[in-house]
Every structure is written in C-alpha cells, then in structure tokens.
C-alpha positions in Angstrom: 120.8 199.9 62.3 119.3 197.1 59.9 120.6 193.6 60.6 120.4 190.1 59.4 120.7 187.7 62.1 121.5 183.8 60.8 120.3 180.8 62.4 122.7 178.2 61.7 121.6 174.4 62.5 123.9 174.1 65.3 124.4 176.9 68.3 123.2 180.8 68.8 121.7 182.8 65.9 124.3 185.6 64.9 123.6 188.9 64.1 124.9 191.2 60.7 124.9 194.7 60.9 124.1 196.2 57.5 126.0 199.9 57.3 127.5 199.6 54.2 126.2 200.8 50.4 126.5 197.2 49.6 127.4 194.2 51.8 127.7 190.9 50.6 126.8 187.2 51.7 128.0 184.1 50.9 130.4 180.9 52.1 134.2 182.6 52.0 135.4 184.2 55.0 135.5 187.9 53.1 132.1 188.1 53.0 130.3 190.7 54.6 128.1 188.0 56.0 129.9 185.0 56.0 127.5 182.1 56.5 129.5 178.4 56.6 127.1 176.2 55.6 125.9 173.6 52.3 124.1 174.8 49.2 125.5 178.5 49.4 127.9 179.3 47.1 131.6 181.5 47.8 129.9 184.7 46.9 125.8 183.9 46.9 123.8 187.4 47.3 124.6 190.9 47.8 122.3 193.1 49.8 122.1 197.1 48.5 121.4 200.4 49.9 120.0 202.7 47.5 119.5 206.0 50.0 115.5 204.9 50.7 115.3 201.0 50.0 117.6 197.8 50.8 117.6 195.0 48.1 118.3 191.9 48.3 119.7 190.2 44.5 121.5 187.6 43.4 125.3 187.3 42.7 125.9 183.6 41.9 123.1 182.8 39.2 123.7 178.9 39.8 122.6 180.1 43.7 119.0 180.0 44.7 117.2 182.8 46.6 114.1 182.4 48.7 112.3 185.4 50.5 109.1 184.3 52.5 109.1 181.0 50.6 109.0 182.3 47.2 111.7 182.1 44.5 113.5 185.8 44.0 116.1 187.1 41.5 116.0 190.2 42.9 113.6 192.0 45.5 113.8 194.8 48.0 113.6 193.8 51.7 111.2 194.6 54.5 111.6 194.1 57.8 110.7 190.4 59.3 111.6 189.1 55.6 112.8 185.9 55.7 115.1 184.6 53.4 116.7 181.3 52.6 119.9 180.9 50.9 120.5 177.2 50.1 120.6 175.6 53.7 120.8 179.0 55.0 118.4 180.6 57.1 118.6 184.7 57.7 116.0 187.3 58.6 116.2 190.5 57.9 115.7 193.4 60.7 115.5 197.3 60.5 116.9 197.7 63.5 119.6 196.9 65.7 119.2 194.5 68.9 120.2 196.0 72.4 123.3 193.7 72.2 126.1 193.7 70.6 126.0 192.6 67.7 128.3 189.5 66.6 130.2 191.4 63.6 130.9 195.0 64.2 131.9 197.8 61.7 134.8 199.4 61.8 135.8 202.7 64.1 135.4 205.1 60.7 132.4 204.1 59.7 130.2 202.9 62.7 129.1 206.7 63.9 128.3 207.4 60.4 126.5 204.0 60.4 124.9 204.2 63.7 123.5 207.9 62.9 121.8 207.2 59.5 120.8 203.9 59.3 117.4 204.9 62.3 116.5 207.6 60.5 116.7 206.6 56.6 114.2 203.9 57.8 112.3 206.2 60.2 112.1 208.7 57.0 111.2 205.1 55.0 108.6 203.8 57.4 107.1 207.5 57.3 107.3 207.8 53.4 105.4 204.0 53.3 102.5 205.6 55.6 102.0 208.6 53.8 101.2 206.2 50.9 98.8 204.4 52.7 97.4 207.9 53.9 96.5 208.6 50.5 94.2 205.0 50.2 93.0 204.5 53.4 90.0 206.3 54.5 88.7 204.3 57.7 90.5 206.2 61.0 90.9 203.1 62.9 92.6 201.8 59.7 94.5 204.7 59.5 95.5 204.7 63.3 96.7 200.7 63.0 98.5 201.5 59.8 100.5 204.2 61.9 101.0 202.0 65.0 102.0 198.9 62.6 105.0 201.5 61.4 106.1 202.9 64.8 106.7 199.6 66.4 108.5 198.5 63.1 111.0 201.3 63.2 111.2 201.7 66.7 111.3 197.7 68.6 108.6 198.3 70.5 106.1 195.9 71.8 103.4 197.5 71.8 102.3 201.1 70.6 99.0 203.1 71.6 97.2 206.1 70.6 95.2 207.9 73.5 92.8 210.6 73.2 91.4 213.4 76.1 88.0 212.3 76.4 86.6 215.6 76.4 88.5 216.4 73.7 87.4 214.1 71.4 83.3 212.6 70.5 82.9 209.1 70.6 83.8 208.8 66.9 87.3 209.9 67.2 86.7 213.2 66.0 87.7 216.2 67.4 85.3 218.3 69.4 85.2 222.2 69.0 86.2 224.2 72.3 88.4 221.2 73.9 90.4 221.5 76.7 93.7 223.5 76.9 97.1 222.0 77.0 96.0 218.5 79.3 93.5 220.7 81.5 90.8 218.5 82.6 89.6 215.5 80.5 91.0 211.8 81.3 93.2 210.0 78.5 90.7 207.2 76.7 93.0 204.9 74.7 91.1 205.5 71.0 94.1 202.7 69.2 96.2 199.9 70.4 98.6 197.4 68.4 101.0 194.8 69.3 104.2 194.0 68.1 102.5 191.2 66.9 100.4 193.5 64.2 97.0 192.6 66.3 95.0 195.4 68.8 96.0 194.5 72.4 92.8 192.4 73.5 93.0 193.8 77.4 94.3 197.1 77.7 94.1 197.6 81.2 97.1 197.8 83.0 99.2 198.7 79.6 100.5 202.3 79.9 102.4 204.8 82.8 99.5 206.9 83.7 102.2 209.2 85.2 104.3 209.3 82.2 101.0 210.2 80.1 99.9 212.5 82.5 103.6 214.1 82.5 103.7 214.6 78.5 99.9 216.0 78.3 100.8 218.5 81.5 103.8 219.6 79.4 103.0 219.2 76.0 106.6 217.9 75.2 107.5 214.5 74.1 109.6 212.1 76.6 111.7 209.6 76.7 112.4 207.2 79.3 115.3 204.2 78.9 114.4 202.8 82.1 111.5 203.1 84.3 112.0 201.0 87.2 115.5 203.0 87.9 114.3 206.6 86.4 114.3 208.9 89.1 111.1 210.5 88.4 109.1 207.8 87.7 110.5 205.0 89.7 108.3 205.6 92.7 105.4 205.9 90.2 102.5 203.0 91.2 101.6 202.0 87.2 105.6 202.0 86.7 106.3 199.3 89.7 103.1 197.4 89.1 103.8 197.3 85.3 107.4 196.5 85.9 108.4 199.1 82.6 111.5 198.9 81.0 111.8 201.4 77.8 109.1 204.1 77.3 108.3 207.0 74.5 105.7 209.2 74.6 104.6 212.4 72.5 101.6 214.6 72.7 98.6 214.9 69.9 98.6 218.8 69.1 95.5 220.1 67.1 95.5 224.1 66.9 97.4 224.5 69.5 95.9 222.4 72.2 97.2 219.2 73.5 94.4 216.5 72.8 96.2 213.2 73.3 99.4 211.5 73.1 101.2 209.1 70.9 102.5 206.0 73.2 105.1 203.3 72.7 107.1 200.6 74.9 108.7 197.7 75.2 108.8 196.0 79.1 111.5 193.7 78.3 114.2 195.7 76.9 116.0 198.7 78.7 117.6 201.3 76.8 116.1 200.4 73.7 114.8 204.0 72.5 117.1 206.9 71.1 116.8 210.6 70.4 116.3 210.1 67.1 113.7 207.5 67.4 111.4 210.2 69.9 111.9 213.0 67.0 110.4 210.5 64.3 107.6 209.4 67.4 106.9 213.1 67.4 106.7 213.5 63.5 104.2 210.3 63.6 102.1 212.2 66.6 101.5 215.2 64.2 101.0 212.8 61.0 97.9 211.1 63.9 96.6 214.8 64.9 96.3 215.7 61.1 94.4 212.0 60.7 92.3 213.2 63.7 91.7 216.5 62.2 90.5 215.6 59.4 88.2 213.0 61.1 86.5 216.3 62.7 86.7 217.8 59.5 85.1 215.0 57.8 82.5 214.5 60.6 81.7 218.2 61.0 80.9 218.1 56.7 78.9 215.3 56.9 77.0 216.4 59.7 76.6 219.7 57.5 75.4 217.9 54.8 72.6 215.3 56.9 71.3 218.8 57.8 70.8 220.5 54.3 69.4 217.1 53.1 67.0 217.4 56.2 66.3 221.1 55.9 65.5 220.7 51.7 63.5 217.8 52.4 60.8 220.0 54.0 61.5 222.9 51.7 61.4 221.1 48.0 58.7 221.1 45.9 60.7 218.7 43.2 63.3 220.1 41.8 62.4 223.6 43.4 63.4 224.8 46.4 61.5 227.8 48.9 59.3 228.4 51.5 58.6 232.0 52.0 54.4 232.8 51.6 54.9 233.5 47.9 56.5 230.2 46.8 54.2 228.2 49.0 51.5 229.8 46.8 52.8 229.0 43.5 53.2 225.2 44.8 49.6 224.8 45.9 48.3 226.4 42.7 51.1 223.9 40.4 49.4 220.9 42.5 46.0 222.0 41.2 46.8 222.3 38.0 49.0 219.8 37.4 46.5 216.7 36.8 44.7 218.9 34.4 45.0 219.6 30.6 44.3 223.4 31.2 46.9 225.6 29.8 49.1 227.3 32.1 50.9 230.5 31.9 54.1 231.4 34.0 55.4 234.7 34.2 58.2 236.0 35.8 61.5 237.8 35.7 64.5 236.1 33.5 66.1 233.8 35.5 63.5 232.2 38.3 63.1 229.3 37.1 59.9 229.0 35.1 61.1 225.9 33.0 61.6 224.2 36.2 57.7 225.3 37.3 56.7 223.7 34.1 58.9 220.0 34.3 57.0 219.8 37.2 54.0 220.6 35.9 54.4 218.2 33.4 55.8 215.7 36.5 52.9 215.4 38.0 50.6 215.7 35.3 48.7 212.2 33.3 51.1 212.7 31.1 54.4 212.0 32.5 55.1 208.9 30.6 54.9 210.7 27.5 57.5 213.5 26.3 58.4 217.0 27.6 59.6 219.0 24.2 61.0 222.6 24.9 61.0 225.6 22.2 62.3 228.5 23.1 60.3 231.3 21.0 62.9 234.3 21.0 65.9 232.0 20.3 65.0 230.8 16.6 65.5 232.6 13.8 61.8 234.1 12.4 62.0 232.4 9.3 62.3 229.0 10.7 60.1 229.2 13.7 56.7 227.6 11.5 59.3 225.1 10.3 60.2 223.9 13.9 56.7 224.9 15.4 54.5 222.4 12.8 57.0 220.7 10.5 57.6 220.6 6.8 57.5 218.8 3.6 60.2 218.2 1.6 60.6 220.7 -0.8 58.8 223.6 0.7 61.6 225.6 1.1 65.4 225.7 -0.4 67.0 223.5 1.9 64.1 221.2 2.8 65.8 218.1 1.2 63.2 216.0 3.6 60.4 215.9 5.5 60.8 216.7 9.0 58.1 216.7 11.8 57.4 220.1 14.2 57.5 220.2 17.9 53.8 220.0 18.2 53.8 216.3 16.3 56.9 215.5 18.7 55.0 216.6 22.1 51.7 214.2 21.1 50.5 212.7 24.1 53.0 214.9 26.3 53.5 218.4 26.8 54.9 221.1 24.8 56.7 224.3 26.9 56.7 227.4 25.2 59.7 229.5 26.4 59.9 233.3 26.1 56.4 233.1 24.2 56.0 237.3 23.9 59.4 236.9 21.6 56.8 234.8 19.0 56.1 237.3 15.5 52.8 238.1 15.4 51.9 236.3 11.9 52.8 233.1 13.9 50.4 234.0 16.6 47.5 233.2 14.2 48.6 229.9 13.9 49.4 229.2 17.2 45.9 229.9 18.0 44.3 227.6 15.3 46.6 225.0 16.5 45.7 225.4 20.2 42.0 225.9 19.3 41.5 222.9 17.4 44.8 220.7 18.0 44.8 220.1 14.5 48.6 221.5 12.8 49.6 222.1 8.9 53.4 221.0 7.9 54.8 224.0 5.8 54.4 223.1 2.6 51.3 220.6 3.3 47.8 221.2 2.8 47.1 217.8 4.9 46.0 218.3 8.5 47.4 216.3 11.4 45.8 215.9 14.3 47.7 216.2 17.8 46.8 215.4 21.6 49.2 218.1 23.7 49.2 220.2 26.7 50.6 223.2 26.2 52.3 225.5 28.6 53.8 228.9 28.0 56.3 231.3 29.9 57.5 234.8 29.3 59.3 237.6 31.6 57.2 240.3 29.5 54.5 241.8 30.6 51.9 240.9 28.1 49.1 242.8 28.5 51.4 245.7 27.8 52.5 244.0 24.6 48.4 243.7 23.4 48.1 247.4 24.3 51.2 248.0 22.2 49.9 245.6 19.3 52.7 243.1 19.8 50.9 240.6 21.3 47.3 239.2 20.1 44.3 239.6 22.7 43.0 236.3 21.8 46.0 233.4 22.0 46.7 235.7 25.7 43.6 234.5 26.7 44.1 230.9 25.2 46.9 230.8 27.2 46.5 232.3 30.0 43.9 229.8 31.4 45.7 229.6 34.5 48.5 232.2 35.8 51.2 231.3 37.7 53.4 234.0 38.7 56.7 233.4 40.2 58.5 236.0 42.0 61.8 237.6 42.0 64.6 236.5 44.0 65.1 239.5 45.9 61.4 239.3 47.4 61.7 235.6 48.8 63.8 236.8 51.7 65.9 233.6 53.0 65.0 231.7 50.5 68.3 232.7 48.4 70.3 231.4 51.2 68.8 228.2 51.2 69.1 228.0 47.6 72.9 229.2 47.4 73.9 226.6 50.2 72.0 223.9 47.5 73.5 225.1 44.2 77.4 225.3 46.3 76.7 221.5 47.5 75.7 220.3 44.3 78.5 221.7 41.9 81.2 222.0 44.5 80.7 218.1 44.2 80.8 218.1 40.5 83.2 220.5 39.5 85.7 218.5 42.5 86.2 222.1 44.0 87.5 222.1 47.7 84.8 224.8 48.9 82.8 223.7 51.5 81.1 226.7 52.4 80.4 230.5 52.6 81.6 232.9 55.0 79.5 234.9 57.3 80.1 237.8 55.4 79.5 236.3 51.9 75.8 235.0 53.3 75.0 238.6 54.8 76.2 240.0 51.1 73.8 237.4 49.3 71.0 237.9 51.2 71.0 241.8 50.5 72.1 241.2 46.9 69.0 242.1 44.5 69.6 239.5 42.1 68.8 241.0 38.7 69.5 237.9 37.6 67.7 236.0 39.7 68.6 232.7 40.2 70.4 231.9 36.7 72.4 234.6 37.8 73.2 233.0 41.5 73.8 230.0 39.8 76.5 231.2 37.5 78.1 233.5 40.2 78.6 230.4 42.3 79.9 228.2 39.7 82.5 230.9 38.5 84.0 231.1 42.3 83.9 227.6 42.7 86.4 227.3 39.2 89.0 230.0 40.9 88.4 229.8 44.5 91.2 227.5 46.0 89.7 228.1 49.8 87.3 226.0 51.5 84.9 228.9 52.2 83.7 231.5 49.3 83.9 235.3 50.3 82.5 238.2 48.9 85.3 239.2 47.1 85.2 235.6 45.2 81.3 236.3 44.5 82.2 239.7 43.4 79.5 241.4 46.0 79.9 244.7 47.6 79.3 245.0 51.1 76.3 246.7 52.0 76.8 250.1 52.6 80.5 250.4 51.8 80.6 251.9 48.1 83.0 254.4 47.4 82.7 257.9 46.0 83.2 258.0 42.0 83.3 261.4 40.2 80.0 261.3 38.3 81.8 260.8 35.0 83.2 257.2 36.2 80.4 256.4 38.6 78.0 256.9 35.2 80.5 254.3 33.0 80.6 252.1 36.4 77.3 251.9 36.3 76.8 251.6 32.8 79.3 248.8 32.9 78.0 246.5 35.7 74.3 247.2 33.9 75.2 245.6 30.4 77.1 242.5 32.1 74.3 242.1 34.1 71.8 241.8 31.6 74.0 239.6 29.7 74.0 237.6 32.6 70.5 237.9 32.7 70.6 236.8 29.1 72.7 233.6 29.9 75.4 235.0 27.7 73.5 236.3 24.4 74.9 239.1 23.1 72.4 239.7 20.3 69.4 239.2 22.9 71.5 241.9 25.4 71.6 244.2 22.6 68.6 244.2 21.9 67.0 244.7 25.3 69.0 247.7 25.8 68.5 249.1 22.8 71.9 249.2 21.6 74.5 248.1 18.9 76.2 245.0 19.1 79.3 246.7 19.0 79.0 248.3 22.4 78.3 245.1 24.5 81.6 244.0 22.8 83.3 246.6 23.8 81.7 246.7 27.6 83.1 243.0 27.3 86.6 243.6 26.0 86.9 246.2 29.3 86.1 243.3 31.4 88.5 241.0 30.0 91.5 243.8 29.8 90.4 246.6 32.9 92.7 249.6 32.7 94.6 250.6 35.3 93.1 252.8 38.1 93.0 256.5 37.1 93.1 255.8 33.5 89.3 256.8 33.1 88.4 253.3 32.7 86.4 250.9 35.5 88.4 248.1 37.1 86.7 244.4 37.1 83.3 244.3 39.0 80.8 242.2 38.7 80.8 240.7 35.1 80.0 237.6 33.6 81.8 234.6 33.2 81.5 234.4 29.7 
C-alpha cells in the first residue's frame, strides 16, 4: 500500500497509509494526515488517486509545496519523493512497511485497500518500463531499468538477473540448442542492482543457490517469507551462511526452455513478499526473456549482416555483384577497357544491368571527374530525338522559343551512354556516325559546327547483326561502336549468383522501405534459384520490392514472391492453360519493360488495348471456374 511517513522534529517518524481516492494533509485533527506542526495550514495539500498515478496538489494557495527541493503547485508523486510542507517533512512510499502502520483504515475499506493498491503500482511500475523499453536499446540498460522497477514495487534490497551459462553467449544473447528446463549449465549472474539504484560491486555470496537451483529444476516461480525458518530451505548452506530473510524467485522462459531466473530479496525483513508481488516478479521475468530474445535476435541479424558485407566484399565489382566464370569475364574485360577512350558495346538481355556495366566504365575511366549523361534511344519520341541528341536553335522548330544544348554538348569531357541504341531510326544513324567519326555535332537548325571531346558507350538487348541483315540497323555505326563487346549474361545462366544478389537487393530495401523482413525461407531460395528470370535482374528487383510493401513476416516465401514450386504445376484444360500462359507472358514482358505499356505492345506485336485488358484481369481476377486466370505472377504496376 503507498504511504507517507512524517518525520516530525521531535520523536519516531509516523507512517500514512494512502487507500483512499483522495486523502488529505494538513494541521486539523480531520485530516487524513494530520501533521501538528508551524508553517502548515488547517487544510494544506491533498494527495489524488486517479486509477494509474497519485498527485500531490495544493489546497491552501497561501501554503507552500516543496517536492525534492523544488517549488510545486501541482505534481504527480514517485516513490522516494520528498516533500516539504512548511516545517513539515513527509516522504512518499509505494509500499507498505512490514509494521503496522501508525494510522490504519477502517474494516470496510482496508481489504479493498490492501488488495489494489500492490498491484495498481505493480501494473504502474510495469507500464513506466514498457516506456523505457521503447527508448532504450543497450541490454544491460535495459536489465537495470527492469531491476530499478522490481525493487521499487516490491522492497527489496537487492534484485538480480541470472542466466544458464550454456544457455546464453558471453553477450547476453541467447544461444540456439540450449539446455532443457535447468538441465545442465550453471546460473552466471548477467545483472545485479541495489536498492540503492547501483550494481552490487561483490556478488559473491548474494543469492540461495538452492532456491535458484529449486526454481530452474521446476520451472515455477517461488516464494519464500522466511528462509532461516522455511522447512525446505532452512538446512540449506547459502541460506544459513547468508542469514536470508524474504526471497522471490521466477524462472526466464524462452521457447519453452528455462534459461535463467529472475531474483529478488531483502535479508533484513521477514515476510515482506506477497502473492501478488511474485505474479508481477513473474510478468517482469517474461518482460527480461523477451529483452533477452531479442538480444539473440539482434545478435544473430547482425552477425547475418557482418557476413553478407564479408561475402560481397569479395564478390563486388562496384556496384555489381557475381562471381560465376561468366561475370568474372565481363569484369576483367571492363578493367581493360575502362582507362581507354575506345567505344564499348554491351549487349544483353532487358534487365542485367548494362547501365550499371557502363557507370562503371565510366568509374574507372580518365574521365570520372567529368559528367555521365544517359539517353535512352527507344524512349523519346522520333521527332525529338536530333533535338536531344545535338541541340537546337531557337526557332528551328514550333516550340523552340530558345536555344538549348544536345546531350553530346552536355557529356564533353565525360561520357555519353547510349541506352537501347537498336531502338535509334535509321536517318539518325547517319548522324550519329558523323558525330562519332569526327566528334564534331550540328544543333538543328544551325549550320555552325561544335566541336566535342566524349566517350561514347552504347547498349542494346537486340541482336544487331540481325537488325543490319534486316536493314534496320547500319553496317557501318555497328562497327563504330562495336570497338569492344561486352556481353553480359542472363540471370538464369549465373547459377548462385541470383541468390547472392537477392540476399543484397532484400538487405538494401528491407532497410529503406522500414519493412520487418529479415530474410527468405528455404523454400523461397530453392524457388529463386530455379526461377528463369525473364526479367532478369530488373525483374528480381521489383519482385522483392513488391513483397517487402505487403509481407508483414520476417522471412519472404514463395507465395509472397509469387514463385511456383518446381515441379508442382497443376493440370489446366488447354483452353485456360493457353490464357494462363498468355497472361503470365504479357505481365512479364511488361515487367521486362519496367512498366511500359506502349514498349510491351509493341514487342509482342499487339494492340494496346490488349495489355490493358491482360492488366485489368490482374487487378480484378475472376473467380475460379469462371473461365478466367486467378492472380499469378504480375507486375506491380
């Protein structure tokens, strides 16, 4: 029960108990507390229960109010405040002393009294440490913090946290395969407070190693009001040597094993603990396992993460990541070229990073200080391409209200990348070549040369000598280009390479997108390493990020990467296995495509309409058995 004991000037210090809503203080004898002494007026303070908090506020404004030395109107009280009432000094307590207390309630309300006031401010006390759980992030922090809070609500001296020492790694954390239910393993005391809010310098000698041993042996918490006399554990040698009084114990549970115990006592005081008070010792013992858990959790993540840094250490190459035969290739060839000004060529399927290839290029070239300037050919409308290739004047076309330079002027001294280059009209390819040949480029509308220094590198997933036999593509800017080739291969042909990949992307946007996934099952590795990728890894990229935005689990699956397991598809008639197919092709590609319907279209050779209505399907799937295909493996546009 809260108290607040008075220390007059003269005689014994005498103790209030608190059990009503609202309980007064002042000089007149009908005062809850009645303090008889100068400078405290007939009715001076009033001290409220609210259900969670008790505050102390004034009631006499002429009255002054003093809590730890400073001035106070109104303020809720903690226990050890103390307060100072004109010549009065009090001190507030959240619970009872063993005694007797000097002013006792009457026979209707003191069971009432005597039942809730321990556990409001053992639910209180609990509620303040939660808080702190939620700011605190060292563990022996955290373990103090918890200590600090059961000595408070309980009167112990001295509180201790101890830990099975095979249980637990020298950090606290909790080690995988521990011991069952206290077998084997010897209790290592991991946190220690005194009542005094400071560690206990000298643990020896502190605890019952038979009342430990007892609670880990029967994984039940256990209270003891007085050692020395206890039948059990009178004849115990820790319990005679220690000469213990009041003891509480209650085991540390982490999936379903006992891994410690939660400890508290007091050597002077017999009978101090209650039943109540073990229940809340044993809520605080699963609030420390969960502290501890996530210690191992924390730990084991960390640990996780020291070895991907490790592992793509050895397997980076920049910004790119791979070590199977083909990869290691492309690398040595990019360091080659890379000091050079020779035009480089990367092919490659859509989607495996041949913008990267050429960053780096450009990285390590002599020409890193100067700018990188991306055009992607296929993506700007044909009338405008010479316009954003070389510039204009103003006035060479409607619209032209100024003149504007191209990206070759833009890339001087630097290099210019040429995306998707097989998308560029054929009329342009003339100039391209004159501007390559003799790096000197016209502004539409201009008749005045200008010169620019550039390196140039290109990329395309076509295959372009197909496109000169099919007179889309001219023989000689090929040839201009194609100085050096650097061919980078598809995902599904760089074997574990897309694991190590997967695990990077996951670690990298799990982080920005503040998703709780840690990691991917066994299953959903085994599913992305048979996976062919059309996509490659644009397409790995986007399937991660979409099931890191709706997967609430720590681990992805393969039903949150919409994979199939290998093996396991199910038998369509050929009518819906033909529009299954059809469907899962044309998301695909749009994946392929990053999205672009017209570009989609195009590929397949289709309308627009029909990729719209592939994609209202996906966004509203009929039921199954109404002849249309459920959700699969779309696109998270």
């Amino acid at each position: 029960m809260p108290i607040l004991k008075w220390f007059p000037p003269q005689g014994s210090p005498r103790t209030f108990v608190l059990y009503k809503p609202m309980s007064t203080i002042g000089r007149a004898l009908g005062n809850d507390v009645a303090v008889m002494t100068g400078g405290i007026s007939e009715t001076h303070a009033q001290v409220m229960f609210d259900g969670r908090d008790f505050n102390l506020e004034e009631v006499d404004k002429s009255g002054e109010i003093l809590i730890n030395g400073k001035k106070k109107r109104r303020a809720r009280l903690v226990h050890g405040d103390r307060i100072t009432l004109g010549d009065a000094e009090l001190q507030f307590s959240i619970f009872d002393e063993p005694h007797a207390p000097a002013r006792a309630p009457s026979p209707s309300t003191s069971n009432e009294a005597a039942g809730e006031a321990p556990q409001l401010a053992g639910v209180r006390k609990l509620h303040e440490f939660s808080e702190k759980l939620m700011t605190m992030k060292n563990i022996d922090e955290l373990l103090e913090a918890m200590l600090d809070a059961v000595i408070d609500v309980t009167g112990a001296e001295k509180g201790l946290v101890l830990l099975l020492d095979d249980a637990y790694g020298a950090d606290g954390a909790p080690q995988a395969g521990g011991p069952a239910s206290g077998e084997g393993g010897k209790p290592v005391i991991r946190a220690s407070r005194h009542v005094t809010r400071e560690a206990i310098a000298d643990t020896t000698g502190t605890i019952s190693d038979s009342i430990v041993r007892r609670v880990l042996e029967s994984g039940r918490p256990l209270i003891v009001s007085d050692a020395l006399s206890d039948d059990v554990f009178r004849t115990s040698e820790s319990v005679v040597a220690l000469r213990l009084s009041s003891v509480m114990c209650a085991p540390l549970v982490s999936q379903g094993q006992v891994t410690g115990a939660l400890y508290v006592g007091n050597d002077r005081v017999k009978g101090l603990f209650q039943k109540s008070q073990l229940e809340l010792l044993s809520i605080f013992a699963g609030q420390a396992s969960l502290i501890l858990q996530n210690a191992m959790l924390l730990s084991a993540l960390r640990a996780d993460k020291e070895k991907l840094a490790a592992e793509l250490k050895d397997k980076r190459f920049g910004d790119i990541i791979g070590v199977c035969p083909s990869m290691m290739e492309v690398f040595r060839k990019l360091q080659k070229v890379a000091t050079t000004d020779i035009s480089v060529l990367i092919t490659g399927e859509t989607g495996t990073g041949k913008e990267l290839i050429a960053r780096e290029l450009h990285r390590r070239s002599n020409r890193a200080n100067g700018p990188f300037i991306v055009i992607n050919c296929g993506a700007i409308p044909e009338n405008l391409i010479e316009s954003e290739l070389f510039g204009h004047v103003k006035g060479a076309f409607t619209g032209a209200i100024a003149s504007r330079p191209g990206k070759f002027q833009a890339a001087d001294k630097g290099t210019l990348f040429l995306d998707e280059i097989g998308e560029l009209p054929l009329n342009l390819q003339v100039k391209l070549l004159r501007a390559l040949q003799e790096r000197v480029v016209f502004r539409v509308g201009d008749s005045k040369p200008e010169k620019v220094d550039i390196r140039v590198v290109a990329a395309t997933n076509r295959i372009l000598e197909e496109e000169i036999k099919g007179g889309r593509f001219r023989e000689d800017l090929y040839y201009r280009l194609n100085v050096v080739n650097i061919f980078l291969p598809p995902l599904r042909e760089r074997g574990d390479d897309v694991l190590i990949i997967a695990k990077a992307l996951l670690t990298k946007y799990a982080e920005e997108l503040h998703s709780p996934v840690q990691g991917f099952t066994p299953q959903a590795l085994g599913a992305i390493r048979k996976h062919t990728w059309p996509g490659n890894i644009r397409q790995l990229e986007n399937r991660i990020k979409k099931a890191l935005v709706l997967c609430d689990k720590t681990l992805l699956g393969i039903e949150d990467l919409e994979l199939d397991q290998a093996g396991e598809s199910s038998i369509l008639p050929l009518e819906k296995a033909k529009e299954e197919f059809q469907r899962k092709y044309v998301l695909e590609v749009l994946e392929r495509n990053n999205g672009n319907r017209t570009q989609t279209a195009r590929d397949l050779g289709v309308d627009p309409r029909t990729i719209f209505r592939y994609l209202e399907r996906e966004a509203n799937p009929m039921p199954s058995g109404a002849g249309g295909a459920g959700p699969g493996s779309g696109t998270d546009r």
